[in-house]
C-alpha positions as a Python dict, from the first residue, in 0.01 Angstrom:
ca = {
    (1, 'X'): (0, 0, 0),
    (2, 'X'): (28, 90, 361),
    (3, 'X'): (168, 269, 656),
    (4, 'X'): (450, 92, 862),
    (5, 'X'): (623, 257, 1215),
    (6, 'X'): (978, 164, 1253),
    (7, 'X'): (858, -120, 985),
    (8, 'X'): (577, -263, 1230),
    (9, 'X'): (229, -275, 1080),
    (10, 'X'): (-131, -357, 1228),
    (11, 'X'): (-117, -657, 1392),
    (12, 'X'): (-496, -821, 1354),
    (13, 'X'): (-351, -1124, 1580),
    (14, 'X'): (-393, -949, 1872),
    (15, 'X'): (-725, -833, 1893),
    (16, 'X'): (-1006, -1065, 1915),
    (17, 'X'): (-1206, -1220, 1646),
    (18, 'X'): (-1508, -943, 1754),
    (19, 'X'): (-1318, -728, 1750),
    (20, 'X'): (-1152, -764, 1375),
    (21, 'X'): (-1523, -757, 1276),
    (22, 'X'): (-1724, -503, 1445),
    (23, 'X'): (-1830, -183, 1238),
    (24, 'X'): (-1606, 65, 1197),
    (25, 'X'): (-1839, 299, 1424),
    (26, 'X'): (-1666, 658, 1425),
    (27, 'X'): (-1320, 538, 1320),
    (28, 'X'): (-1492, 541, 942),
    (29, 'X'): (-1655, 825, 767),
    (30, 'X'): (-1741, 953, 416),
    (31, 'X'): (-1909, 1210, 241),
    (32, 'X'): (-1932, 1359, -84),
    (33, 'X'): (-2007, 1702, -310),
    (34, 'X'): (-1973, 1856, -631),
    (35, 'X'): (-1616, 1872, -670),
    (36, 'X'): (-1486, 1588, -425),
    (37, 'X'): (-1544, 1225, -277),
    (38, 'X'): (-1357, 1141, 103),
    (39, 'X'): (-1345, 905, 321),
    (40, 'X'): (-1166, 883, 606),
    (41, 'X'): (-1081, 554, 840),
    (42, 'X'): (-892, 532, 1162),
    (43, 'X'): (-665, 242, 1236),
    (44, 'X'): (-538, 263, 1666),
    (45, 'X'): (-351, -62, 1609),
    (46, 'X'): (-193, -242, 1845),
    (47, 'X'): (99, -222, 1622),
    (48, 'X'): (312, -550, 1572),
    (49, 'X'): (570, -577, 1873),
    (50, 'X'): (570, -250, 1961),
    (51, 'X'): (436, -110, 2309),
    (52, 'X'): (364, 268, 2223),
    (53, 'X'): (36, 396, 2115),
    (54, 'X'): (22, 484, 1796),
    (55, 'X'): (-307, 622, 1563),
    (56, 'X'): (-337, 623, 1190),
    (57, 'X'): (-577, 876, 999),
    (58, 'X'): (-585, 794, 627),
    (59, 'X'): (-769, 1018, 441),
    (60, 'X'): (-847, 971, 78),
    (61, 'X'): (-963, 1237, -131),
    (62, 'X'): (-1105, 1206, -506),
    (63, 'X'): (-1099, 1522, -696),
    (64, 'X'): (-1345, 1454, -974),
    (65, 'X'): (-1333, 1315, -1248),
    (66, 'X'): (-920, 1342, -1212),
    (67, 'X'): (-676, 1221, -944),
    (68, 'X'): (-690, 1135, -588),
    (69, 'X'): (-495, 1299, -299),
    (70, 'X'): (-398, 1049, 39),
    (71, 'X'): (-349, 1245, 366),
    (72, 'X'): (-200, 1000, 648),
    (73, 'X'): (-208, 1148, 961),
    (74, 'X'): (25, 954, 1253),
    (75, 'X'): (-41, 1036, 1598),
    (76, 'X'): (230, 972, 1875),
    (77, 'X'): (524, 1099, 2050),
    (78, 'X'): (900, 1082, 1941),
    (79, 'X'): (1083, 1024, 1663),
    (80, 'X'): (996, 758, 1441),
    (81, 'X'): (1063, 628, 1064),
    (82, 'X'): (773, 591, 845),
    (83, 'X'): (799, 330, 585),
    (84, 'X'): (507, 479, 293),
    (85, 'X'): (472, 153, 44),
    (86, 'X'): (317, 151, -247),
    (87, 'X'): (268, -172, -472),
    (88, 'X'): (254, -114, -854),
    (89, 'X'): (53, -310, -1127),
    (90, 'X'): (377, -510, -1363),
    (91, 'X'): (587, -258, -1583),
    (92, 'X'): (827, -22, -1589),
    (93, 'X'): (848, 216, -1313),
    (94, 'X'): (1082, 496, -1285),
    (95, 'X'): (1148, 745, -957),
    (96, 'X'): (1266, 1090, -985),
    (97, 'X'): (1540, 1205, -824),
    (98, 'X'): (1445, 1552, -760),
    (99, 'X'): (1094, 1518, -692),
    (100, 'X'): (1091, 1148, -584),
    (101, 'X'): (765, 1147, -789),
    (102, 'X'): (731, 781, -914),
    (103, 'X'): (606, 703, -1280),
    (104, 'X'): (465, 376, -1391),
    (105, 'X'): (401, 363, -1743),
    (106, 'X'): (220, 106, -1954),
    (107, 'X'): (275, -39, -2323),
    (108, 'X'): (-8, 83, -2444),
    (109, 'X'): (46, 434, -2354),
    (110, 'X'): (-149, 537, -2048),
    (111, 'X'): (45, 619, -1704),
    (112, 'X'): (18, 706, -1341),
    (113, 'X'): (168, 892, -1096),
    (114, 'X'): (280, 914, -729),
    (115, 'X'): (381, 1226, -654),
    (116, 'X'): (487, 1250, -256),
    (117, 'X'): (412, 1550, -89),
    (118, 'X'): (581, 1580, 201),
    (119, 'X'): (633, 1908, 359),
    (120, 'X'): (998, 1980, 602),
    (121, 'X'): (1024, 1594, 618),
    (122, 'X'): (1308, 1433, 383),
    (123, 'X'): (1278, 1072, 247),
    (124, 'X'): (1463, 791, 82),
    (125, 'X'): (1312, 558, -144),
    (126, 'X'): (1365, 186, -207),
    (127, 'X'): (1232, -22, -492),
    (128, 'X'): (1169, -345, -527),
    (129, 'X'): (1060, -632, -757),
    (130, 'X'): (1010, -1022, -700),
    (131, 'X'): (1195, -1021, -376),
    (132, 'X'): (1117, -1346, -194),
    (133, 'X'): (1329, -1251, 176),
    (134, 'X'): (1170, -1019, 224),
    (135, 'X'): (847, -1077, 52),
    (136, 'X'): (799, -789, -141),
    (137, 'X'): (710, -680, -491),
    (138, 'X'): (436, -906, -582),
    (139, 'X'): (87, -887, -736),
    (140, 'X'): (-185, -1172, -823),
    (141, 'X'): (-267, -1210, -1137),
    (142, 'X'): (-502, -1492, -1228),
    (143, 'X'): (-408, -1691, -937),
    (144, 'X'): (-60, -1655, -990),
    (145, 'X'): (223, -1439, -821),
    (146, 'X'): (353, -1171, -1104),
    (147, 'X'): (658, -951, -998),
    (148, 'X'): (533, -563, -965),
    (149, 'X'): (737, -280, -843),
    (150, 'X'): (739, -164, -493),
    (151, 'X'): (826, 197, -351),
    (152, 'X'): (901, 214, -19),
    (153, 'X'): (934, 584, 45),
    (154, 'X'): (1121, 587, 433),
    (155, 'X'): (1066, 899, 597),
    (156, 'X'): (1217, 1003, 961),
    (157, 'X'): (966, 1246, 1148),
    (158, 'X'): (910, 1320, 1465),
    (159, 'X'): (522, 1262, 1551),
    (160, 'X'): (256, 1374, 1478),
    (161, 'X'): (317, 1384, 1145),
    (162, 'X'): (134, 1485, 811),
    (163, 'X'): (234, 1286, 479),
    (164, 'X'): (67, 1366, 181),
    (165, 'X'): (15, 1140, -150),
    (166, 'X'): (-95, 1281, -482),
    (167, 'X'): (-187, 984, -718),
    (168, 'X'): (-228, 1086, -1045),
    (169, 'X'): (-339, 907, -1382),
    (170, 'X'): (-142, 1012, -1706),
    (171, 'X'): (-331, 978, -2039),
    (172, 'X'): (-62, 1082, -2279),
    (173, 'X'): (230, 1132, -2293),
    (174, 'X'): (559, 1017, -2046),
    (175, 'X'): (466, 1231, -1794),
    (176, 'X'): (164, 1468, -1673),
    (177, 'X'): (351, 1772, -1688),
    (178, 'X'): (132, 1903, -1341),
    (179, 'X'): (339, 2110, -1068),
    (180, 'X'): (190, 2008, -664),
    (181, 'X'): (325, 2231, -374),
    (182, 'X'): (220, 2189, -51),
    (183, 'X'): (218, 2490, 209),
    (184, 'X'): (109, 2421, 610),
    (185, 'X'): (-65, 2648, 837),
    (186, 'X'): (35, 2730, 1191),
    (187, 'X'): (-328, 2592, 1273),
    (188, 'X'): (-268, 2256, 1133),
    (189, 'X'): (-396, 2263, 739),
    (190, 'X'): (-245, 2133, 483),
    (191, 'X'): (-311, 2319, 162),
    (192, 'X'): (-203, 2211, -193),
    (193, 'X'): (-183, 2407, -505),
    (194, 'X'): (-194, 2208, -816),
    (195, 'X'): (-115, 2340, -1133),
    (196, 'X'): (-206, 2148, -1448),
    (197, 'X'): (-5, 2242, -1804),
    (198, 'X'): (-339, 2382, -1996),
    (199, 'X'): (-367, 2599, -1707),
    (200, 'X'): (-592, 2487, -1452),
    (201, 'X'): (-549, 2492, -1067),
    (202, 'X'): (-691, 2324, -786),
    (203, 'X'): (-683, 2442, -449),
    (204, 'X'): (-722, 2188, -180),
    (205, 'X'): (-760, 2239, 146),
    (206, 'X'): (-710, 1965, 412),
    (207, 'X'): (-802, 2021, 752),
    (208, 'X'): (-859, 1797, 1022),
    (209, 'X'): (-1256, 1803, 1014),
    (210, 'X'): (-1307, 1899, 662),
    (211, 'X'): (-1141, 1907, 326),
    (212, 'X'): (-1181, 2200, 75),
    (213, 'X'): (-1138, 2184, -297),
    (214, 'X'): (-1136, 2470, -524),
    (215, 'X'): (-1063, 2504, -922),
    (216, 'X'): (-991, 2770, -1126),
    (217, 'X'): (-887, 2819, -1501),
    (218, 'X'): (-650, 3097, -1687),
    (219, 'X'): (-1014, 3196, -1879),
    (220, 'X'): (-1196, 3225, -1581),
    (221, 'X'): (-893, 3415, -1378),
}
């Protein structure tokens, strides 16, 4: 589950063997409080045959004891397609085509949820499983290679760019029933209203130094 630029990735072969494993330094941090975990880690490439500059800020953000939200941050100049994957565990998943919110559900009964948050920026999706050319749609099981769905959401932006994930487990039920919208500041923030069905909502705030997360209930309103 990782960022591509015009389908490119990190490419580790072409930075020493030093440098693949020196400490992170600043390009890693974390810290924690009541409400949420994040950490943060910076990835400046080089990027697999391409020449540009490009910088990576994934931010991952646990809002306890329930979901996690992904900020990625890209860095740059021009106009560039994103390629957001995202490998799933074997079953049935199933992509919404309103939302583009992706549902994996599992025999037993529990589920999960990737719900893309996106802002202006429109996106495709492509889904895969057990495709050998390209090699995609795989997982490990035991040794062995098991087909698992891939979503590739593609996304055309010009950079810098802000793409946010919500991932979101599912208990009961097909579906979580939650409602995410995402509204952006002229300074740069990205803040998300989350709305769960008994009534709850967070309010997350994600700025560029700090991230902000806020609950409230319909008893306590």
């Amino acid at each position: 589950s990782q960022i591509l630029i015009d389908g490119k990735g990190p490419d580790r072969s072409a930075v020493t063997f030093r440098e693949r494993v020196r400490k992170a330094g600043p390009g890693f941090s974390c810290w924690s409080d009541a409400s949420v975990d994040v950490a943060t880690g910076i990835c400046r490439g080089p990027w697999d045959g391409v020449s540009d500059k490009y910088v990576l800020d994934r931010t991952a953000v646990f809002v306890k004891p329930d979901y996690w939200i992904i900020r990625d941050l890209v860095e740059g100049e021009g106009e560039h397609e994103i390629s957001a994957c995202w490998q799933f565990f074997p079953g049935r998943v199933e992509v919404d085509i309103k939302t583009l919110t992706a549902k994996c559900v599992d025999a037993r009964g529990p589920g999960f949820e990737v719900v893309p948050l996106l802002g202006s920026n429109r996106a495709d999706v492509e889904i895969s499983t057990g495709l050998l050319s390209p090699a995609r749609g795989w997982v490990s099981l035991n040794g062995s290679d098991v087909p698992g769905t891939s979503c590739v959401y593609l996304v055309k932006a010009t950079f810098p760019v802000t793409l946010v994930w919500l991932l979101l487990p599912v208990d009961k039920g097909p579906v979580s029933g939650v409602q995410a919208t995402r509204r952006d500041s002229a300074e740069g923030e990205v803040r998300l209203e989350i709305k769960f069905p008994e009534g709850r909502t967070d309010m997350i705030t994600l700025g560029k130094k700090r991230v902000e997360a806020k609950s409230s209930s319909a008893i306590s309103r």
